[in-house]
N, C-alpha and C positions, 0 to 999 in steps of 0.2 A: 457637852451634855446631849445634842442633838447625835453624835456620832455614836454614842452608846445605846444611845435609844434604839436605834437601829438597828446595833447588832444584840438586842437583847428582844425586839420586838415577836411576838408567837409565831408570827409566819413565817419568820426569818430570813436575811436580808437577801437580796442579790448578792449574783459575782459582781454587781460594778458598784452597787449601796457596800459589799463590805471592805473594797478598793479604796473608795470615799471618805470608810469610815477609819480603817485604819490613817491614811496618809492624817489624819489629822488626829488621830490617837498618838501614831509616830512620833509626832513635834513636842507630847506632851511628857511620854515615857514610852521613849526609844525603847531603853532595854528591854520592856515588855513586851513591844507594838511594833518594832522592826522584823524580827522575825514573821510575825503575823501576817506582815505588810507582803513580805517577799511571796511567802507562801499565796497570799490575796491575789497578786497580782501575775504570778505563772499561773492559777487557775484562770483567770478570767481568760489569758493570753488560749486556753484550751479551748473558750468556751467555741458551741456550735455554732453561733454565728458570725465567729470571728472566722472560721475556718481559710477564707481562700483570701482575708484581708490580712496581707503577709506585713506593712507595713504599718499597721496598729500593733497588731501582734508583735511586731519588731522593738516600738517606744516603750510596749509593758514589759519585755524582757531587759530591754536597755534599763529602764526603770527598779526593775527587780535587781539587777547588778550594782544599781548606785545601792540602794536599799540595800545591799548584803553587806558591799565593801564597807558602809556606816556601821555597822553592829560593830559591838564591841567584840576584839580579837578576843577575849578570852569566853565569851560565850559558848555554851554547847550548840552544838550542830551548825553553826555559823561556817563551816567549812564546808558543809552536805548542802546548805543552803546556796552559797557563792557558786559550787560548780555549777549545781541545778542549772541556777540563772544564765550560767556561763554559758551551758551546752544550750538552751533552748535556743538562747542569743544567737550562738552559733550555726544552728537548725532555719533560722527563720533570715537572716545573711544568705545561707548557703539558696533555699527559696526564691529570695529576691534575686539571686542570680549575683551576688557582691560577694565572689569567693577571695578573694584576697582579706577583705575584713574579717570573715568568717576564718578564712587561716592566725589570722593574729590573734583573734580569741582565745583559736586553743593554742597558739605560744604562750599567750598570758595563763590558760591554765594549768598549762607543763610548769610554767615558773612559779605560780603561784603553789602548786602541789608539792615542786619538789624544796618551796622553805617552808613547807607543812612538815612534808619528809624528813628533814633536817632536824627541826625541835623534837618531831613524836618518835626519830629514830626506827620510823616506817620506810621504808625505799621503794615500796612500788606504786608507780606514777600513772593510776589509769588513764590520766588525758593521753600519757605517752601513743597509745596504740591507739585511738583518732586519730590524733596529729601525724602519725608514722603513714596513715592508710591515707589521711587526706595530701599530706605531701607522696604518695604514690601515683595518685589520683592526678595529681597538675606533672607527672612524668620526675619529680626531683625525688631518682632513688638512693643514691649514696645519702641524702639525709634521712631519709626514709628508714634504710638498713640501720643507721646507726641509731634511729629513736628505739627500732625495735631490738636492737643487742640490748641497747642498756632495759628494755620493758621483758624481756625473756631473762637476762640476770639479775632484774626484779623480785621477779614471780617464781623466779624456779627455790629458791630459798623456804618460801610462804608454801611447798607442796599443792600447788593448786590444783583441782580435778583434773583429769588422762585428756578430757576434751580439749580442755582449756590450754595444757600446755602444748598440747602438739599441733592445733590449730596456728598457735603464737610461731612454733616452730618452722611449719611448713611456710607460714607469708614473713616471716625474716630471712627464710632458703628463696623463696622468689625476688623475694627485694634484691636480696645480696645478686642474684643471679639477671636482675632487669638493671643492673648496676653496672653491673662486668667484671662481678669482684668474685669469677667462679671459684675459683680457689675454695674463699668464704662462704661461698652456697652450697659449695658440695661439704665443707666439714660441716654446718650446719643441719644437713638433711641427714647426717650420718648418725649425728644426733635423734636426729625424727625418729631415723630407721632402728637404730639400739632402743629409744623409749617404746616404740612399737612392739620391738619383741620380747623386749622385758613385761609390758602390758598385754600380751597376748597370753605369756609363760606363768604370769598368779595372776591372773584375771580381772587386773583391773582394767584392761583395755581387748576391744576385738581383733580376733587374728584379722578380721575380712580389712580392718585396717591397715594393719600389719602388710595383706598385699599388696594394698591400694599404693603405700610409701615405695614398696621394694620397687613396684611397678616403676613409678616417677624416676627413682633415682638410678634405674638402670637408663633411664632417658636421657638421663643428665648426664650418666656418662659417655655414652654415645654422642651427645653435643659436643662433651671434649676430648673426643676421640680415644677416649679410655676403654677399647671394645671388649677386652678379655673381664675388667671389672664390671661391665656393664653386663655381658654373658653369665657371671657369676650371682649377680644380682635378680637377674629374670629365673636362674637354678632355684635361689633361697626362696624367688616369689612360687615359683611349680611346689615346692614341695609345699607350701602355706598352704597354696588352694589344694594341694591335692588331703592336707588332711581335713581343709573345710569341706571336700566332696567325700571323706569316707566316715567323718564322724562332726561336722557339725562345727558350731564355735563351743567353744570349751566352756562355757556361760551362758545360761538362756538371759536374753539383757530388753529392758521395756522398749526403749526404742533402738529403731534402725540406722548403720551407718554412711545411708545418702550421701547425710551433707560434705563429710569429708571426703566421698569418692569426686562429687559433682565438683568440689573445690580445687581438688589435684587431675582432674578432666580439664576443667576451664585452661589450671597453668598450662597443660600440656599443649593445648591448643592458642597458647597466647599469640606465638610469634605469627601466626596467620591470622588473630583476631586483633591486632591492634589497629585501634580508629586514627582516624584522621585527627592530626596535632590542632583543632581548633575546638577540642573540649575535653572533658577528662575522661581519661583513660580508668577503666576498671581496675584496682592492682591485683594484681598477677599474688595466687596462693593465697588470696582473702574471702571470705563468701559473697554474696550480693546481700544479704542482710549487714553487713560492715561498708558497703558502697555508698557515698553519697548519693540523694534520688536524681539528681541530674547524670550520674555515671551509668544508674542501674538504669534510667528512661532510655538512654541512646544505644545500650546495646541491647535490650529488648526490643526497640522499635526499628534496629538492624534486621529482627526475625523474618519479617513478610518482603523486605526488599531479597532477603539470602530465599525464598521460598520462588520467587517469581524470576528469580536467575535459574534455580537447580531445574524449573519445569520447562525453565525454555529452551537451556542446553538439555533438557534430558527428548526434548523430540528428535535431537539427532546427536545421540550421547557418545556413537562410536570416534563422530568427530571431536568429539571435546572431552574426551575421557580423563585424563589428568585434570583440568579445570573443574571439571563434573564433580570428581571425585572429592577434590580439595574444599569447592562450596560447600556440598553434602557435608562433610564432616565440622564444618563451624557449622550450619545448621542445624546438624547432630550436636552439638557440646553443647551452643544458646539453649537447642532447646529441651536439655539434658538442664542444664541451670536453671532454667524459667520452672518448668515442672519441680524442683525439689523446693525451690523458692515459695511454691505453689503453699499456702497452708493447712488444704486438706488430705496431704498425706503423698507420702513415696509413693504407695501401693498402686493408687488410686491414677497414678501418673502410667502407670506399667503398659498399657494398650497402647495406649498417646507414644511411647517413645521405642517400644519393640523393633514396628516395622521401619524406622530412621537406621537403628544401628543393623540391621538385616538388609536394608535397602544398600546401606553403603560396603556390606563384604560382598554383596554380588556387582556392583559399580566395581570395587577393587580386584575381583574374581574375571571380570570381563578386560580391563586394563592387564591382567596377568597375563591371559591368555594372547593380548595384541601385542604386547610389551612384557616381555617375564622379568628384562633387566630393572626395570621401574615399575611392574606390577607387585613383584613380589613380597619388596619391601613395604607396599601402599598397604598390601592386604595384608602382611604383619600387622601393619597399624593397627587398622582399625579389626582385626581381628582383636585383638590384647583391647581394644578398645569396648566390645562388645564380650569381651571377657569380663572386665571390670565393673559392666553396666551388670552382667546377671548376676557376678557375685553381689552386690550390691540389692539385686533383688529376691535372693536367695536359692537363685536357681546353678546351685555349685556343680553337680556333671554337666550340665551344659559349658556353663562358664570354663572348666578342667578343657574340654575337647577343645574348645577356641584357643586357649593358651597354648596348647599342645601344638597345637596346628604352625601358632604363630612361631612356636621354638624352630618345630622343623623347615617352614619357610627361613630362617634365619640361621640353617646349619648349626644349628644349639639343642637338638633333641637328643641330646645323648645322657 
């Protein structure tokens, strides 16, 4: 009686009076009062002055998972509720810094999902692709690659939106590829690269995308020594941008496509951004909004130590030009990442990251000139690197004359 009162009183109850009042609603008619309960008690876990108290917050989501697993399996939304509890649990683990528990969570909700999957004759397993990026995260990528095959043979069935699957695409080609299963990275990105052009050609996807891929995968061939396919690769990507520099994207489209540039930037630059093995690793071909906050904290708070090496080698940069050069350019990618991350917009980021990719084709222009053996191909680089950045910001003849450039430093302008 008391507990009703409560939630029936005009002022109406707190988050912790209606925590209270469920749990002992619950005992009396579950079926009504367990869902209630779950829901009670993930709000409270939000409330504002729970905020940085990780392991209250931790007993009410523990709490909210017994409360789901008790409802009765044939209840509606009892499955929308269970993950809920599942993922915040999992969220407030990862927090306290107990990522091991926090991993077994989402094994428990890939399993749990996929004998959901089973009954409802549903097959795609959203916990899959957490679980795929957090086991990329702790360096374990052959499990990795294989949560995300089966969560990309999922979703490709269900037609899911251009974003959606090629995002899924491109960090199942990094897995496969932070694996060593190139073989399986490169037909996978082959993929990428046909959904791209097929979504640039009826418009459900941007050609500036379309580059972004062609760009990567001619990278990747070049990793494995495939140079005439890789040569062929950066042709299909010239003539993309050259019709985004004579007529535009074939679509005026609401928003911009940053985040997949800034994402296929990152992989490019992984093999020189990988951190030290005593925390997690960002995965490679995933954005940093898909990062756990301990992944995305250490390579943001890499920015200002990479800024006070590039200024200390840049006081006497003729002696350290290849080093120069190499910092500069993770400095450039972080904080090419950090700005799209940002949430008040691409555009707004465009000043802030100009003078980075400019700074480093005159570093690789000066290395040419001491060194043309090992300059040339630098300032390839990051030329097609500050290609990519203005297509992205829609500045297409500019972006055209850097590609160009980089083709004939690479004896491919033809």
């Amino acid at each position: 009686m008391r507990a009703r009162t409560k939630l029936l009183a005009a002022t109406g109850p707190t988050r912790r009076e209606e925590v209270e009042a469920y749990r002992v609603l619950a005992q009396v008619n579950p079926a009504t009062h367990l869902p209630r309960l779950v829901n009670a008690l993930l709000s409270l876990s939000y409330d504002h002055g729970l905020r940085d108290s990780h392991p209250l917050r931790l007993a009410l989501c523990e709490e909210a998972v017994a409360a789901a697993r008790a409802i009765d399996p044939g209840t509606p939304d009892r499955e929308k509720l269970l993950f809920r509890a599942f993922l915040l649990c999992h969220r407030e683990l990862y927090a306290l810094g107990r990522r091991a528990e926090g991993l077994a969570v989402l094994a428990d909700m890939v399993a749990i999902e996929r004998s959901w999957g089973e009954l409802s004759g549903v097959g795609a397993v959203s916990a899959l692709h957490l679980w795929a990026t957090a086991l990329a995260e702790e360096g374990r990528h052959a499990e990795a690659a294989d949560a995300l095959a089966e969560w990309v043979a999922a979703i490709r069935p269900l037609r899911p939106d251009f974003d959606t699957l090629a995002r899924s695409l491109a960090e199942w080609a990094a897995t496969l590829a932070d694996a060593g299963r190139t073989d399986e990275a490169l037909a996978a990105f082959e993929v990428l690269v046909d959904l791209d052009a097929e979504g640039a050609t009826d418009d459900r996807g941007p050609l500036a995308c379309h580059f972004y891929a062609l760009v990567r995968y001619a990278e990747l061939l070049d990793g494995c020594g495939q140079t005439e396919r890789a040569a062929a690769a950066r042709q299909s990507a010239l003539a993309a941008l050259t019709e985004l520099a004579t007529t535009g994207e074939r679509k005026v489209r609401s928003g911009d496509q940053a985040p997949f540039w800034a994402t296929l930037l990152s992989w490019s630059a992984a093999d020189g951004e990988r951190l030290a093995s005593d925390g997690p690793c960002p995965p490679s071909g995933a954005g940093p909004r898909q990062w756990s906050a301990e992944a995305r904290q250490r390579y943001f708070d890499r920015l200002a130590t990479l800024r006070e090496q590039v200024n200390t080698l840049a006081e006497d940069p003729d002696r350290h030009l290849p080093e120069l050069l190499r910092l500069h350019r993770m400095l450039t990618v972080r904080s090419a990442v950090q700005c799209e991350h940002r949430t008040y917009g691409f555009a707004a980021q465009l000043p802030e990251l100009q003078p980075l990719f400019d700074e480093g084709v005159e570093l690789a222009r000066r290395l040419d000139a001491h060194d043309p053996a090992a300059g040339s191909r630098a300032l390839a680089e990051v030329l097609i690197d500050r290609s990519t950045f203005r297509t992205a910001a829609c500045r297409f003849d500019a972006a055209l004359g850097d590609f160009r450039e980089a083709l004939g430093l690479r004896g491919e302008d033809h």
